[in-house]
N, C-alpha and C positions, 0 to 999 in steps of 0.2 A: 591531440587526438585522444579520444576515450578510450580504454583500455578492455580488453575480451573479460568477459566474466560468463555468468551461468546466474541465466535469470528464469525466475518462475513466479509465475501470477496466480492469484487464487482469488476467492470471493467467499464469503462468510454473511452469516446475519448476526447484526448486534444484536446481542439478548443482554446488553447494560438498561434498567430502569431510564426513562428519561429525564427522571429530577438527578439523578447518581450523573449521567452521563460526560457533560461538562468534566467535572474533577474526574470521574474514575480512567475515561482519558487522557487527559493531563497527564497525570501520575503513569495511567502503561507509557506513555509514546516518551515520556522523559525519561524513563526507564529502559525503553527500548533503544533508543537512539545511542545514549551510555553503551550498552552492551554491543549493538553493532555497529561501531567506529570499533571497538575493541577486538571486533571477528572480522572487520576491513567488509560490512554488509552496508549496500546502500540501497537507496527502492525509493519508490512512492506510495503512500496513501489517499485512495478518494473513498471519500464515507459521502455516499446519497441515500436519505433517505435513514430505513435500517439496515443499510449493507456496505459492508467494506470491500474494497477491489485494494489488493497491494502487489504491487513489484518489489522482487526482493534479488539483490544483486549481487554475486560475491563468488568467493570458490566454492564449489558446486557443493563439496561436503558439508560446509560452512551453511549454507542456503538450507542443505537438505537440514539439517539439523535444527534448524529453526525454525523452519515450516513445521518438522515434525511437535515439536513446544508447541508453537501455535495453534495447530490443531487440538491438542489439548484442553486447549484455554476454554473453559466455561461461559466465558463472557461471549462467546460465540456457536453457533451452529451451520448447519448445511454450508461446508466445507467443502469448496470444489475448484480442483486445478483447474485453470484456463489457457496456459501454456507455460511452456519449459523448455531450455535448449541454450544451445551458448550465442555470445550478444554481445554486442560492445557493451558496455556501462554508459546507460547514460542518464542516471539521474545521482551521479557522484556527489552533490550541493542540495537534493533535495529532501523533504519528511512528508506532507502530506498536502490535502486539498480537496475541499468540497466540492462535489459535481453540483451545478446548477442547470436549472431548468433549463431545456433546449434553447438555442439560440442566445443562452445568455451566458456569461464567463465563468468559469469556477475560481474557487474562490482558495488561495492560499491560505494555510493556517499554518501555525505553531504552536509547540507546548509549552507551555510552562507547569510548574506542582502549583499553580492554583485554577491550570483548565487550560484551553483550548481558544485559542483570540484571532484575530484575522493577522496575515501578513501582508507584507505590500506584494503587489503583484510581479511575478518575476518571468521575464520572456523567455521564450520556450525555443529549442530546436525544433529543425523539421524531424531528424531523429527520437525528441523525447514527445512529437506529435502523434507520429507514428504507434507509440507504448502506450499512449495513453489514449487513443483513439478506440485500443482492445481494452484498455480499464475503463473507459465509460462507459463503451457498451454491455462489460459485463455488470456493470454498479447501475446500470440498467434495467437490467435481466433480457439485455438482447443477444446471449450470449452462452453457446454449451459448453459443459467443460471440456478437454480435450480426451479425447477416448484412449483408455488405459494410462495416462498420464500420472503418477502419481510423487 
């Protein structure tokens, strides 16, 4: 059974160049990944398009505090919570994944420091359905942030 954490979703626009994109990538999400195993944070990434949607999973301090970093990050703009609250955990094994066109599958990725490659594709709970059913819609832009949520 997945264990209670404190999960919070946000949406961001890439402002990385697209020749840059690939490695500079690579390089944050290996670096990210490094850091939170180390703060016990886990989540998903869907990048469609130019917009990131990320779950991010862990004790709620822990979360806060990285979101707060992350909003910082330059390589991004129009930053916007989409929800927050306590949750099971349930992408403990997961990094990230590209939303693809309606009716067709998204596509797992991974990092490596020389960029961003596809993964094999890995079967999904009805629970990590459910999470990321609010992260496509907002990597959509069918989706408002939640009000006063920050």
């Amino acid at each position: 059974m997945d264990e209670a954490a404190f999960r919070l979703i946000y949406r961001s626009r890439n402002l990385i160049p697209d020749d840059q994109r690939k490695a500079e990538l690579g390089t944050l999400f290996g670096e990210a990944r490094s850091n939170n195993k180390r703060h016990g944070i886990t989540g998903a990434l869907l990048m469609s398009d130019d917009w990131f949607v990320q779950a991010l999973e862990g004790d709620e301090a822990a979360v806060r505090a990285l979101f707060a970093h992350i909003e910082k990050d330059a390589r991004h703009d129009s930053v916007s919570v989409i929800e927050t609250g306590e949750a099971q955990r349930v992408f403990a094994k997961w990094s990230m994944a590209r939303v693809s066109a309606d009716g067709e599958p998204d596509i797992a990725l991974i990092a490596h420091v020389d960029g961003i490659h596809r993964a094999a594709r890995q079967k999904t709970t009805s629970d990590q359905e459910s999470v990321l059913d609010v992260m496509r819609a907002a990597a959509r832009g069918n989706s408002a942030p939640a009000p006063g949520r920050s």
